[in-house]
C-alpha positions as CSV (number, residue, x, y, z in Angstrom):
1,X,-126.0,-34.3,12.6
2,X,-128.8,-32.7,10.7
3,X,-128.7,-29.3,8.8
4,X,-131.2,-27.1,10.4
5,X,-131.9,-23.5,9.2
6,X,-130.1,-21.2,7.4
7,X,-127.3,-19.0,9.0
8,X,-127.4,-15.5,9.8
9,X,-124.6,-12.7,7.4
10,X,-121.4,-13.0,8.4
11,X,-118.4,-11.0,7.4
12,X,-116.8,-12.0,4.1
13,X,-115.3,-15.8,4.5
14,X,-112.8,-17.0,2.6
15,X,-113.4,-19.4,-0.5
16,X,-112.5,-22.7,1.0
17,X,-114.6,-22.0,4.7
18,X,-118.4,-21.3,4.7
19,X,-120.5,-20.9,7.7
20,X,-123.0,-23.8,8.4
21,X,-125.6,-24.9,10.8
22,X,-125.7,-28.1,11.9
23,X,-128.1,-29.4,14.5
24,X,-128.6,-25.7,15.7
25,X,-125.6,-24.9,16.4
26,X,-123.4,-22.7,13.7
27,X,-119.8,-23.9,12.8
28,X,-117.1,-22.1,10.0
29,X,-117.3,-25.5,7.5
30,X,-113.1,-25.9,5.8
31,X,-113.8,-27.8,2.6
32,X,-109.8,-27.9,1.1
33,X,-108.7,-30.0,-1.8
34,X,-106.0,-31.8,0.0
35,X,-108.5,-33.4,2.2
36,X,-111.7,-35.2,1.2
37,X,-113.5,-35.3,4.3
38,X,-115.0,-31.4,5.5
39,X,-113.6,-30.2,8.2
40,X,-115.6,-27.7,11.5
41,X,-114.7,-25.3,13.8
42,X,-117.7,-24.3,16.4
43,X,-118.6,-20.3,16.4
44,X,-120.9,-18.4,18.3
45,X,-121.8,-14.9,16.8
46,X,-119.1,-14.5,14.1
47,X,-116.0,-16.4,11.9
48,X,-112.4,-17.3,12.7
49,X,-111.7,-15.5,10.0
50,X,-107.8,-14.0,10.8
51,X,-107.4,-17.2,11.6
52,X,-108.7,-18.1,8.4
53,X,-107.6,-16.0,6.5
54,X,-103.7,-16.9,7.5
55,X,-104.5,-21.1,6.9
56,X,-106.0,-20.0,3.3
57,X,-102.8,-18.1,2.4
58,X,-100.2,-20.4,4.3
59,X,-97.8,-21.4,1.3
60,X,-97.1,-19.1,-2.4
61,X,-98.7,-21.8,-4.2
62,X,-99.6,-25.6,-4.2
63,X,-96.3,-26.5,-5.3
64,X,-94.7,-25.8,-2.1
65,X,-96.6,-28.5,-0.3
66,X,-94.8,-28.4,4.0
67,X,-94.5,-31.7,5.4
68,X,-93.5,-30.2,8.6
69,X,-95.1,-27.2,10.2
70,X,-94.8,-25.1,13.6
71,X,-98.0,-22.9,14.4
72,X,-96.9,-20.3,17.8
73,X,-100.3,-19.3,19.5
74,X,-102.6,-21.5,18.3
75,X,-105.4,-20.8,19.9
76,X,-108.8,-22.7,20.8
77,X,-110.0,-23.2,18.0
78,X,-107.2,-23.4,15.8
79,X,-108.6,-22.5,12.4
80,X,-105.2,-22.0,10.3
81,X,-103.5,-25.7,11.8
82,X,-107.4,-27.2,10.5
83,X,-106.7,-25.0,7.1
84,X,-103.3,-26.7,6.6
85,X,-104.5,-29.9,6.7
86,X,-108.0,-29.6,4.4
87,X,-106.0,-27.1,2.1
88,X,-102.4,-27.7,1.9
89,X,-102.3,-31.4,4.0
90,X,-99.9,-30.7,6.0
91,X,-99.3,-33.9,7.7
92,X,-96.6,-33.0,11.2
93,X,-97.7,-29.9,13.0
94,X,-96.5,-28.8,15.9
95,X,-99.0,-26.1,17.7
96,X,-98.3,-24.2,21.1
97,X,-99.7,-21.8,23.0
98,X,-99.7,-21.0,26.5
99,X,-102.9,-21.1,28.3
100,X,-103.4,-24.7,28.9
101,X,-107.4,-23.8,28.7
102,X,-106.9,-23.1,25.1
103,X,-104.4,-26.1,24.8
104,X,-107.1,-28.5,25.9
105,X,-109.9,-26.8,23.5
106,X,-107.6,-27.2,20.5
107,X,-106.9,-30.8,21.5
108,X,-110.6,-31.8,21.6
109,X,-111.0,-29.7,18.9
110,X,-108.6,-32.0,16.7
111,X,-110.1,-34.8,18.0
112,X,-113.8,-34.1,16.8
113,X,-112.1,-33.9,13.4
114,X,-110.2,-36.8,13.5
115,X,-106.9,-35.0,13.1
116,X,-105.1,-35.5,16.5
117,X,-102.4,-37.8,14.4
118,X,-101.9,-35.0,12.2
119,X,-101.1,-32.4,14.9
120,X,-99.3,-32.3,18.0
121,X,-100.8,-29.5,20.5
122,X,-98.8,-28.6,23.3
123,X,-98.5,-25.8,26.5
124,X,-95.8,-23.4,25.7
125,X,-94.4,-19.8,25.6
126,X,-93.7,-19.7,21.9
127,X,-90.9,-22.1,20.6
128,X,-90.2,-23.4,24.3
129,X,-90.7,-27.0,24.2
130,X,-90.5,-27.3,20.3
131,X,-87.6,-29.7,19.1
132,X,-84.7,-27.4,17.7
133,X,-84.1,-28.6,14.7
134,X,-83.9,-26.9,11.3
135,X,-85.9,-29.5,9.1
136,X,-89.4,-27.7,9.1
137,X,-90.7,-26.3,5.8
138,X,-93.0,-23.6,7.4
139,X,-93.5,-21.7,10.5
140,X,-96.9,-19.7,10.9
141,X,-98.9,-17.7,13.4
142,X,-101.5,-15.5,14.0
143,X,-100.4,-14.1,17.6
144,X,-101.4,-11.2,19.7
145,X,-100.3,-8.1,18.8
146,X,-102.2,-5.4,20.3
147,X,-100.2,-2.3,21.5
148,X,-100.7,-2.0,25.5
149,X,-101.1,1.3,26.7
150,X,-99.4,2.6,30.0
151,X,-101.4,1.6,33.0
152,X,-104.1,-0.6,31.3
153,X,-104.1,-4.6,32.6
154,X,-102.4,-6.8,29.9
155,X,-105.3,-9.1,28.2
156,X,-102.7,-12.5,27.6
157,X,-105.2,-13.3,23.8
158,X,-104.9,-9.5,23.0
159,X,-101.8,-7.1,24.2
160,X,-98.2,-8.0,23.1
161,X,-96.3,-4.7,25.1
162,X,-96.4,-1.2,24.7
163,X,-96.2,-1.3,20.6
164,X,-97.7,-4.5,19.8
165,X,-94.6,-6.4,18.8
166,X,-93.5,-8.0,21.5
167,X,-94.4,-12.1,20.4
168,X,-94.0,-11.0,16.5
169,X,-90.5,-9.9,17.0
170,X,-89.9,-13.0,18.8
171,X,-91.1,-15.2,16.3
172,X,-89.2,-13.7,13.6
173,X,-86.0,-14.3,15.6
174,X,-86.6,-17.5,16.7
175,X,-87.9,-19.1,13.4
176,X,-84.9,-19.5,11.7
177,X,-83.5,-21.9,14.2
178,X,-86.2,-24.2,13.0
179,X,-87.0,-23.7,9.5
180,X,-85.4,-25.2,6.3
181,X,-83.0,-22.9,3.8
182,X,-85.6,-22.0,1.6
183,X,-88.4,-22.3,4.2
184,X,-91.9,-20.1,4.6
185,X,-92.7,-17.7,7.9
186,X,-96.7,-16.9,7.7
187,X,-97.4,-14.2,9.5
188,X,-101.1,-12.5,10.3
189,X,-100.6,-8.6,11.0
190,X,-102.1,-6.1,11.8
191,X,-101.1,-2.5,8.8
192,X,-101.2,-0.2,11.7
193,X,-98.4,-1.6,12.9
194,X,-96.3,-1.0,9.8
195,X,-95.5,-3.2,7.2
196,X,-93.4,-1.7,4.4
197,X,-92.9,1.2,5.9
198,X,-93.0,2.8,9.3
199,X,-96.0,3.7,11.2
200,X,-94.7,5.2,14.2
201,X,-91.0,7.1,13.3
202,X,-88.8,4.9,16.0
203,X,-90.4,1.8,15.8
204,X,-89.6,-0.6,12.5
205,X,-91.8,-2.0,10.0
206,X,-92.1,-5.2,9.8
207,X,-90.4,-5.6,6.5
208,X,-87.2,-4.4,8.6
209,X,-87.6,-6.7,10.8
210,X,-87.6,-10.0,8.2
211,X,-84.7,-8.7,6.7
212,X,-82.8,-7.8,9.5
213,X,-83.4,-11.9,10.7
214,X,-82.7,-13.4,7.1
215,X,-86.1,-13.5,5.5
216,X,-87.8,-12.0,2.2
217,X,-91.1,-11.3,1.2
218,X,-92.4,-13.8,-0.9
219,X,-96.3,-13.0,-1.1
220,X,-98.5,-10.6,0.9
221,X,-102.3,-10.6,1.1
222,X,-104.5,-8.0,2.3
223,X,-107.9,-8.2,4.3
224,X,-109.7,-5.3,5.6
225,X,-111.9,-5.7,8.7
226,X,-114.0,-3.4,10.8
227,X,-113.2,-2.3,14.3
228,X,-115.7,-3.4,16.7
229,X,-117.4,-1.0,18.7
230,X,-116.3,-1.2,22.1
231,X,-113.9,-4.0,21.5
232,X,-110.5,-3.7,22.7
233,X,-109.2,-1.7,19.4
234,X,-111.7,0.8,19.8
235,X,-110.2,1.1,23.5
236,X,-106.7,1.3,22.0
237,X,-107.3,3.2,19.1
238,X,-106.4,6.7,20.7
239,X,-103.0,5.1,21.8
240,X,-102.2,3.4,18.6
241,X,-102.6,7.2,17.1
242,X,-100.3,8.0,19.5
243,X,-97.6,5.4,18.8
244,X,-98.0,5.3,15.1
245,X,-98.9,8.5,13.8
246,X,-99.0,7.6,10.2
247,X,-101.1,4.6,10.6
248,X,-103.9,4.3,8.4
249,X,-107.6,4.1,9.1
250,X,-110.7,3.9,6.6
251,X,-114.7,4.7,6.6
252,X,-117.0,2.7,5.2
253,X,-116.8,4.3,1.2
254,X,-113.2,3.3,1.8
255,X,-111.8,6.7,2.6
256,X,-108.8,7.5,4.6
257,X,-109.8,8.7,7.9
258,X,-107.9,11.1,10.2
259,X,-109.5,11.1,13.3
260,X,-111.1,7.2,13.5
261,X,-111.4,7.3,17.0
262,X,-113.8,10.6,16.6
263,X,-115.7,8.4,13.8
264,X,-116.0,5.3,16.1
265,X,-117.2,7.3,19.1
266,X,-120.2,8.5,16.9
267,X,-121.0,5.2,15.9
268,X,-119.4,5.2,12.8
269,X,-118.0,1.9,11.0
270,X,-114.1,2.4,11.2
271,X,-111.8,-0.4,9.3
272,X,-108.4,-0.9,9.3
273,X,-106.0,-3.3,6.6
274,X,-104.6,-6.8,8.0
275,X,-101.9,-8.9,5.9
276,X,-101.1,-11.6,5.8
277,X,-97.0,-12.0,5.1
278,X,-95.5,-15.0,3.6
279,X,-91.7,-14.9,3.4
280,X,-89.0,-16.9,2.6
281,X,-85.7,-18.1,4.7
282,X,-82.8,-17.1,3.0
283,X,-80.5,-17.1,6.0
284,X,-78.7,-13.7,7.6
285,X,-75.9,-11.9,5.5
């Protein structure tokens, strides 16, 4: 495929991905050190890039190379599995999501790359129809996690119920009937939420959470990215104020903002912090 013109700006991407056009067309280029060969994931107006993000910042280190991975909610375009293989080569993973559309993207998605021996992509809720069997290193996703408010129709790549932790809570649950003493849950999520510390008074953090279900904190990364206007946060935003009162919202000098939905609504630029949470299985007390 020829390299046609240059590509438009892009939000920051991380420093193995790039965005490239190739034959007119514009794809987010992976360019690991654990694979030799580039590898491509076809955009239209903007990166992967909490996707991304989450396959960059998979494992601690390169020390802790998995040889057996399980990614819940994959997606189309599956840019975190592609990540494990260019950056970490992670050889066996297992993928599921469960909209068989996005199930047969993924697949010809792995194809195009050459990568279909490397990962098995299949239709499922979750964990259902993954082998249980505790000899995976690592278990990662980037799942929705939207909070849904009352009345509003549930959008299946966006909502996860009425506080947004629905599928995460699951996950952290389920994971440890799969993973390794000793192995990694990634998780991509979003700081309104609450991470170390509570958002919303009734509702845990998620730092609760992996300790209540036998996992530490082993590395955290943060990644601050704009709201969109109109998108569906913008929508939620009023409700996530509701539900988590002490969230945290910026401007564009970085400021803490106290009414972001008021700043949006004007046209403002409005951000919030994503992180990305790797810890470590040490099994329940």
């Amino acid at each position: 495929m020829a390299k046609s013109r240059s590509p438009p700006r892009f939000s920051p991407i991380p420093r193995f991905s790039r965005i490239a056009c190739i034959g007119g067309k514009y794809f987010c280029e992976i360019n690991g050190p654990a694979l030799k060969r580039k590898l491509f994931i076809p955009i239209k107006d903007k990166a992967p890039s909490s996707g991304i993000f989450l396959g960059e910042h998979l494992l601690p280190t390169f020390k802790h190379m998995a040889e057996k991975a399980i990614s819940i909610g994959c997606g189309g375009i599956i840019p975190a599995e592609l990540c494990a293989v260019a950056v970490y080569g992670i050889s066996n993973i297992t993928a599921t999501d469960i909209d068989e559309k996005e199930v047969k993207k993924a697949r010809k998605l792995a194809k195009m790359n050459k990568i279909s021996n490397r990962i098995k992509i299949i239709r499922a809720d979750l964990f259902e129809g993954v082998r249980k069997t505790k000899d995976y290193n690592l278990v990662f996703s980037d799942i929705a996690q939207m909070p849904l408010p009352p009345g509003e129709r549930e959008m299946l790549h966006d909502h996860a119920g009425s506080d947004g932790w629905k599928y995460l809570q699951k996950i952290i649950e389920q994971s440890a009937s799969y993973l390794k003493d000793n192995g990694f849950l990634s998780l991509f999520v979003f700081g309104f939420l609450g991470i170390k510390k509570r958002a919303g008074r009734k509702i845990q953090c998620l730092y609760e959470r992996l300790e209540k279900s036998g996992f530490k904190p082993a590395k955290i990364f943060k990644y601050r990215r704009k709201i969109r206007q109109g998108g569906v946060t913008h929508s939620t935003l009023g409700y996530i104020k509701k539900i988590f009162p002490d969230s945290e919202f910026y401007d564009q000098k970085g400021n803490k903002t106290k009414d972001p939905l008021s700043c949006l609504d004007s046209g403002k630029n409005v951000y919030f912090d994503s992180y990305i949470i790797i810890s470590k299985y040490i099994g329940r007390k």
